[in-house]
Structures are given as structure tokens and as C-alpha cells.
N, C-alpha and C positions, 0 to 999 in steps of 0.2 A: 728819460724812460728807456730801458732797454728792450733792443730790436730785438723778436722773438718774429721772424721772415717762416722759419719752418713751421714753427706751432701756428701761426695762418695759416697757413695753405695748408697743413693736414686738418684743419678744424673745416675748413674751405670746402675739403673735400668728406668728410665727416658729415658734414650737414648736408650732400645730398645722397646720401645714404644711408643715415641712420637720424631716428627723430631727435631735433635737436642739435646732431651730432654729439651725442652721449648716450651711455648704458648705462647711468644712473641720473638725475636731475640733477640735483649739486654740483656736479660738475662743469656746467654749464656756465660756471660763476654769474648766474644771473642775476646772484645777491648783492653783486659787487661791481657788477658793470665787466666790460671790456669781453675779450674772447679769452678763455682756457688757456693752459699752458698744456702743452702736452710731453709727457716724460718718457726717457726712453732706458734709464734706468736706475738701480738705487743700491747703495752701500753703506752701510754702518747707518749712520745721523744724516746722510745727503743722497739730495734725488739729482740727476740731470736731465736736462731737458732736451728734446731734439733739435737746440738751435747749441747746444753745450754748453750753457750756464749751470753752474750748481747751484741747490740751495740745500741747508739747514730745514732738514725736513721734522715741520712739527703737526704729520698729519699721519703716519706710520702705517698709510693704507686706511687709514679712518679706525685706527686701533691693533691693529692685530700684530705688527710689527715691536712687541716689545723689546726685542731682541735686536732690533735693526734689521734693515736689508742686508740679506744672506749672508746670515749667521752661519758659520762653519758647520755644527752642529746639526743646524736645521738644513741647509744644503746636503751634507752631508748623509740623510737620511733619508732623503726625497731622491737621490742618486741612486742609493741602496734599492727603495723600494722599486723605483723605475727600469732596474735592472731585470727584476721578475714579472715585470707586467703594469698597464696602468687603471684596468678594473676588470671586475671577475661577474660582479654580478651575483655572490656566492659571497658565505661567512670567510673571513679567514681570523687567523688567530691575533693577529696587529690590533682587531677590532675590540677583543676583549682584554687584550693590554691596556690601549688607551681609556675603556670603560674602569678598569682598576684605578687608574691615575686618577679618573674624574672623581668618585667615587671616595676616594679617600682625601682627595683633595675641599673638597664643596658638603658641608657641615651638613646641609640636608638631603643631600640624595645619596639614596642606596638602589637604585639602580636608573639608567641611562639608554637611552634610545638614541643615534643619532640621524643626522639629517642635513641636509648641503647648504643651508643656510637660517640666516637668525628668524626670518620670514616663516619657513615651513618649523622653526623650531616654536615661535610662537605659535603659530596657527593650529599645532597639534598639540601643543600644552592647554591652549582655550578647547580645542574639540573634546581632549582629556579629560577637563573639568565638567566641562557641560553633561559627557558620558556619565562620569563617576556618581554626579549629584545629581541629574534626571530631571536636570532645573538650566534655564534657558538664557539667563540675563548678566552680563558681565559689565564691571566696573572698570574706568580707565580712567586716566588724566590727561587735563589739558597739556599742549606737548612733550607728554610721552611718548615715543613713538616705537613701534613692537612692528617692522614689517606693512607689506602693504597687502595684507590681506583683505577682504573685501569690510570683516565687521571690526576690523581694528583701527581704519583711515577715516577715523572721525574726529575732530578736532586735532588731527595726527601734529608730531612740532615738526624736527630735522628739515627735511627739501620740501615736504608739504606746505611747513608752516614757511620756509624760505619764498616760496612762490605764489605761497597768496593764496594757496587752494588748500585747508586745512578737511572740505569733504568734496572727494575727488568724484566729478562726472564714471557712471556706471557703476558708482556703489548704489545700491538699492535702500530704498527708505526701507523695506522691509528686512533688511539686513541691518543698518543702523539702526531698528528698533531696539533690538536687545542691545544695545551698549550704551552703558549712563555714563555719561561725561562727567568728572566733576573736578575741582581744582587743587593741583597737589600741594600738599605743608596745612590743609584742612581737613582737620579730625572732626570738626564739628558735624563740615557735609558730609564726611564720611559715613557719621553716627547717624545722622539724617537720612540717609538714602537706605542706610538699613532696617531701619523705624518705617520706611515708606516700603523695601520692598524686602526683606530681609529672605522671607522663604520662597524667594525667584531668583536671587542673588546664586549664581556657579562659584564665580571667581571673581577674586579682585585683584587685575592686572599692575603689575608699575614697577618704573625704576625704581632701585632701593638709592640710588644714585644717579640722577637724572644728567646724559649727554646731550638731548637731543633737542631741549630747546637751548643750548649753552650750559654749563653745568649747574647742577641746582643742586643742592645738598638739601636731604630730608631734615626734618626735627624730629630728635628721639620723639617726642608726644607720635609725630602724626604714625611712624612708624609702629609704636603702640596698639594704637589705635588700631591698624589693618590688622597687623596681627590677633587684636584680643577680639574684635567683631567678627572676622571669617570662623575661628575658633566657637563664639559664640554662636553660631547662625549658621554653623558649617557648611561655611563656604569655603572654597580652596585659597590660598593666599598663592599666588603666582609673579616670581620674581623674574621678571626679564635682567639678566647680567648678560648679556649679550658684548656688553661695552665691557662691566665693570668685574667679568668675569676674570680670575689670575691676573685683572690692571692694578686693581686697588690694594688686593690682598691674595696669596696663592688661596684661598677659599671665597674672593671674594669681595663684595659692598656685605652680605649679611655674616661671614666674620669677623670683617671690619664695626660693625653694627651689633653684630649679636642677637640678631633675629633668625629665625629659624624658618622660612616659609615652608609650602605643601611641595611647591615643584617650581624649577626656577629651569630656564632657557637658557642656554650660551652659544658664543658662535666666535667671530673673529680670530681671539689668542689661541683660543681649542683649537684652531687648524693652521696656528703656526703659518698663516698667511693664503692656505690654500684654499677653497670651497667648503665649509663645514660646520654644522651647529647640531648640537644635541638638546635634549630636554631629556629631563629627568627627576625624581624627587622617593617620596616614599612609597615602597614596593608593592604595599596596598594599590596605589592609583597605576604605578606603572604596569601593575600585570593585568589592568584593563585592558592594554595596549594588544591589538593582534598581532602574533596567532596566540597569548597567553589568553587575551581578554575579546573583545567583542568591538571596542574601538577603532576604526580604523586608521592607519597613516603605513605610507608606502613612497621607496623612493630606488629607483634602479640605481645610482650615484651612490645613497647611501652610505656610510662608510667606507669612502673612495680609499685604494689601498696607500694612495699619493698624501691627500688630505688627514691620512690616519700619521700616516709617517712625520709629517710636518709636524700634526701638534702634538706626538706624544714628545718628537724632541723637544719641543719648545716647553712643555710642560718638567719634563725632568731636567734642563737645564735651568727654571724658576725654581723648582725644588731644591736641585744641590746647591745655587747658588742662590740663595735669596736674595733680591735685587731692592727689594721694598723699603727698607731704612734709605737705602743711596736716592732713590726717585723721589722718596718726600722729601728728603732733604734738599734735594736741588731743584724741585715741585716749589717748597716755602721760599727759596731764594728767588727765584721768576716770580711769583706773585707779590714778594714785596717789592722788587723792583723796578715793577712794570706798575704797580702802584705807587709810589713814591715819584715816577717819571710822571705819572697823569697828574699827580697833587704839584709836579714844579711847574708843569703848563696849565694850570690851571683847568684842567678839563673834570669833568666832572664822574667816576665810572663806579663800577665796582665789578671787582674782580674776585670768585670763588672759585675755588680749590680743593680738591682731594687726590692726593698722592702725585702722579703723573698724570690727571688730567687739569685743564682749566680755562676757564672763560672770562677775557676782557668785557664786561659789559657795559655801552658805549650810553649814557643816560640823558636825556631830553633836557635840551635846554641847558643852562646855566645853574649851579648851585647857588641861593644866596650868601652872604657873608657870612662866615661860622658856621655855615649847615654842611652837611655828612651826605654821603652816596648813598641812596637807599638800597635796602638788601634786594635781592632778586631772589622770589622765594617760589617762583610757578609763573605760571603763562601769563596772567595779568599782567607782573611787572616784566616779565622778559620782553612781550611786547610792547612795549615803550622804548625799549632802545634806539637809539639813532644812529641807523643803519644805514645811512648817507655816511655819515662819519667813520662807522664800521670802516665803509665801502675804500675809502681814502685813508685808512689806518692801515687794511691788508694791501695797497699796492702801493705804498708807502717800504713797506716790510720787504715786498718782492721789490723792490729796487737795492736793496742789499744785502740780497740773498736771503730773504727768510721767508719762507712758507708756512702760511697762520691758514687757519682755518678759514674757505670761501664764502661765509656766511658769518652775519654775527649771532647764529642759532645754532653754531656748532661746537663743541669742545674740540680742543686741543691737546692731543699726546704725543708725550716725549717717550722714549728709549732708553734702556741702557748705556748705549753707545755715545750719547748725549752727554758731555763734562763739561767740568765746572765753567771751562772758557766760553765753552757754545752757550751756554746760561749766559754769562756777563756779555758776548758780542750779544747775543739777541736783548738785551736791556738795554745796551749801548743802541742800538742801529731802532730800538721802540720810543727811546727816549728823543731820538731826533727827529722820528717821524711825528710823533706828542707836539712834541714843540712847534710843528708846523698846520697843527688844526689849533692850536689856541686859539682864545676869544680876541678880536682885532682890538 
């Protein structure tokens, strides 16, 4: 085990002054046992740590880093802005550049509101819906996770579902009234809850590509499904891409997909690593928004001039350079390899994939003889993983440099800067640590 003497004693001193000692729960690796690592900074594909280890970072800030740590491009423009100032408080013109990019980048929105995180980017897309449609009741899935706004942390996945509290102390039952739970990759319940409540139905939230109970790929059906029943029932279809916004496709999970929702949320890649998330969709719903509309959402950050400069470079260098053929390609090499490693030790998993994200999912028990990993298709089966094993596969990983996601309810993304070698060491350095939870 490598001695990590600094990351103690700053976690040491962490915990008596901030709860936890973290500013987000996940961090905590509470999923995974032991204390935190804490990093002191990041380059390309590698974080270091305050004790000086590096690793093969496959966590990129929990997304936003598709570029790697400080990209020329992206430094280089957060230096520029910084030189005029770091907020105004006031429109400036960076702000309607970056709304250009979005805009023409993301199939359904033609116009964009921004907002300093995926949180308030959700929370003002549901306030949006409820406004537009004069109807009170939103749809979500089991972990999906949109933020922790008060009516969205219901069955929440990511750190919620990580720690065991899926409906978090000081949310209000009468806040959790309006939101129906119900489970993702079923179009049946979908159809069902419409039939039950159709003309109280706002919106119906979800990933089009689920991160945050580990990756979970839609079925074109269920996909379907949201879209032709909001349409019938008009209700708002609301894509959180917050994750899979410019990850999976520069437009996107629903260009990748081909769906079109009402108004979809982004946040991490948009700001090129800084504070920042927008919403936006079709210009009917957005000019509800004040001062065009009667809706309210306000933020003094707003369009930080730092956070605008960040993602528009991050955005025009995915643009000029399309990165998206290299990341699935080297996306399908990790997943079959890190599969083929669990079939030679015999463990039992399943692992899904789309582009540069992915989830090792660690499966209960034993396979019988000749039987198959079952798919992971929603919260059901993601919770059944055995997350003991998780637990001793990631610090297994961090014993040879590789940083995997601290929970097994988290997807994993990789970089540009990420080549072919770092693929094959990271299979090589999976395949050994596999080989050491086999069945005795």
C-alpha cells in the first residue's frame, strides 16, 4: 500500500473544519473505505497528489476535463479573460459568443440561459416547465441524479445513492409530492404514469445517457416512449446532459440518439473546467424566462467572464478538432479489455459503455456455469452490485497508479490526452488487480 502521510494529515485537518472534510460527498470515498487522496495538481491524462504520486487520471474532474488538465488553449484563455477582470456583474459580449456555440452546437436549443452549475441548471429547467405548462408534477428516475435541489433528491443515484440516503433529511414530503419516481429503460411505466396522471404531468426529467448510477445506456423503445408521450400529453421532455453534454457527441447523448427534447441542461464540458451550466431549449419556453417571461431564475456569477472563457475554448477546440471517433475507439478497447480480464478471473461483471464514458459493474455472487453477466439496465440492477468488491478493485487500481471512479455508482471518463499505451497499462494494471478478487 502506498504511504500517502500528506493526504492524512490534510484530510486530518479537513475534518475539523469542513463537514466531512469535503465539499462534495463522494469525495469522501465512503464508497470504498479508507481516507481521500487529495491532489495538488493535474496535467494532460495525470493528477498528483500532495504526498507526489501520480496517477492516470480517469475521473477528468468528474467530466469536464475532456481536454485534460490545462489545455493550452483553455489556459490560454482564462489568462486572456483574467487580465480584464474576474466578474462584472453586467452582460458582456463573451456571453453571447459562448450562447452561439451552444446553440448551434445542441440540435434542440435555440436559445440558452446560463447558470454556475448543473444544479441551478436543473432546478430552473423544472421551474421552466412547471411555469410554461401551469401543471405541477414531474417525472424522474430511479438514479438519475439532476442536482440537489430540494424536489429532485428523491430516489437521487451518484453520492446520494453512494451513501445510502437516496431521500435526503430536510427535504419536505410536500416537496417530494410532485415527483414520481419511476424506473429507467421502462416505457411501460412510463405509459402508466401518464394514463394515471397525464394532465398534471410538467415534465419528464432524465438522462438520455445515464452517469450517475454507473453508466446505463437507454433503449431506443424507452427513449421513444418519453418523447412521443410528453408530445402527446404536452408535457415538456427535459434532457439533463450535464454529463453527456459535448462527452459523447459535440451535440451531445440526443445527437448521438436522435431525439429531440423541449429543453435539456448542461454544465461541466460548457465550462471548460470552471463553475458553469446553462439550460436552454426552444425559444417559445425560454422567453418565459425573466425579464423576456414571468419565470423567475437569477444568479450574480451568472456568466462568469472566467467560466465563459474556459468553455467557449473548450468548445471551439471539440469543434475544429473532433476528438469523438479517437475516444470511442479507445472507449471499445478499455471495455473489452477490462472485460476479457474479468472472464480470465473468473469474476463475474458487466461493463457498459458509450464513447469516453464507462462503468465496470461488479455483480453479486458467483455466475453459474455457462451463464452470462446480466445487463445493468436502471437502479434495480445497479443496485445489486458488490460494492465490497467495487471497493478493493479501486484500491487495487490506486496501487498502480490509476484513479477509477470512488464509488461503483460512478462512470468513468477519459480524455483526449489519454493514448493508446495508457488504455493497455490501465488493462494490464485491471487485469492484475481481477486476478486477485477471484473466486478462492
Amino acid at each position: 500500500m502506498t504511504a500517502r502521510l500528506r493526504s492524512h494529515e490534510a484530510f486530518a485537518r479537513a475534518q475539523r473544519l469542513i463537514p466531512g472534510g469535503v465539499n462534495s460527498p463522494a469525495r469522501a470515498f465512503g464508497a470504498v473505505g479508507g481516507e481521500p487522496i487529495f491532489f495538488q495538481s493535474g496535467l494532460g491524462q495525470h493528477l498528483t497528489d500532495v504526498d507526489g504520486h501520480r496517477y492516470l487520471d480517469y475521473i477528468g474532474s468528474w467530466g469536464p476535463m475532456i481536454l485534460g488538465h490545462r489545455h493550452p488553449r483553455v489556459v490560454a484563455a482564462i489568462d486572456e479573460a483574467l487580465s480584464r477582470g474576474t466578474s462584472y456583474g453586467a452582460p458582456t459580449e463573451a456571453e453571447s459568443g459562448l450562447a452561439e456555440q451552444i446553440i448551434e452546437a445542441v440540435p434542440s436549443i435555440e436559445k440558452v440561459r446560463m447558470v454556475s452549475s448543473g444544479t441551478e441548471a436543473a432546478m430552473s429547467g423544472v421551474r421552466l416547465a412547471r411555469g410554461a405548462t401551469g401543471r405541477e408534477l414531474i417525472i424522474k428516475f430511479a438514479g438519475n441524479y439532476h442536482g440537489h435541489a430540494d424536489s429532485l433528491l428523491v430516489a437521487a443515484g451518484s453520492s446520494a445513492a453512494t451513501l445510502g440516503v437516496p431521500n435526503s433529511p430536510g427535504v419536505t414530503a410536500g416537496t417530494a409530492k410532485d415527483t414520481l419516481v419511476l424506473e429507467y429503460n421502462d416505457p411501460a411505466g412510463l405509459e402508466e404514469a401518464f394514463k394515471s396522471h397525464g394532465d398534471a404531468i410538467a415534465a419528464v426529467l432524465m438522462e438520455p445517457v445515464v452517469g450517475n448510477m454507473g453508466l446505463v445506456v437507454p433503449t431506443p423503445e424507452f427513449l421513444k416512449a418519453a418523447r412521443s408521450l410528453t408530445e402527446k400529453h404536452g408535457s415538456v421532455l427535459l434532457f439533463d446532459e450535464v454529463m453527456t453534454g459535448f462527452r459523447l457527441a459535440y451535440g451531445g447523448a440526443q445527437e448521438l440518439h436522435g431525439v429531440t427534447p423541449d429543453l435539456t441542461t448542461l454544465g461541466k464540458i460548457v465550462g471548460g473546467g470552471l463553475p458553469l451550466g446553462a439550460y436552454g431549449g426552444r425559444a417559445d419556453l425560454m422567453d418565459q424566462v425573466l425579464p423576456a417571461g414571468k419565470v423567475f431564475q437569477a444568479g450574480t456569477l451568472s456568466g462568469n467572464p472566467l467560466a465563459v472563457a474556459a468553455g467557449s475554448a473548450t468548445l471551439a477546440e471539440l469543434k475544429e478538432h473532433s476528438p469523438y471517433a479517437d475516444l470511442d475507439r479507445r472507449g471499445r478497447r478499455l471495455e473489452e479489455g477490462l472485460r476479457s480480464a474479468a472472464e480470465a478471473a473468473d469474476l463475474p461483471v458487466w461493463v457498459a459503455r458509450v464513447g469516453s464514458m464507462l462503468t465496470i459493474f461488479f455483480q453479486p455472487g458467483w455466475l453459474a456455469d455457462g451463464a452470462s453477466p446480466q445487463p445493468v439496465t436502471g437502479w434495480k440492477t445497479a443496485s445489486l452490485s458488490d460494492t465490497d468488491r467495487y471497493a478493493r478493485f479501486f484500491w487495487g487500481l490506486i496501487d498502480h497508479g490509476i484513479y477509477f471512479p470512488c464509488s461503483q455508482f460512478e462512470a468513468l471518463f477519459f480524455s483526449t490526452r489519454h493514448t493508446d499505451a495508457d488504455i493497455e497499462q490501465t488493462i494490464a494494471a485491471a487485469a492484475e488487480v481481477l486476478h486477485t478478487l477471484r473466486p478462492a
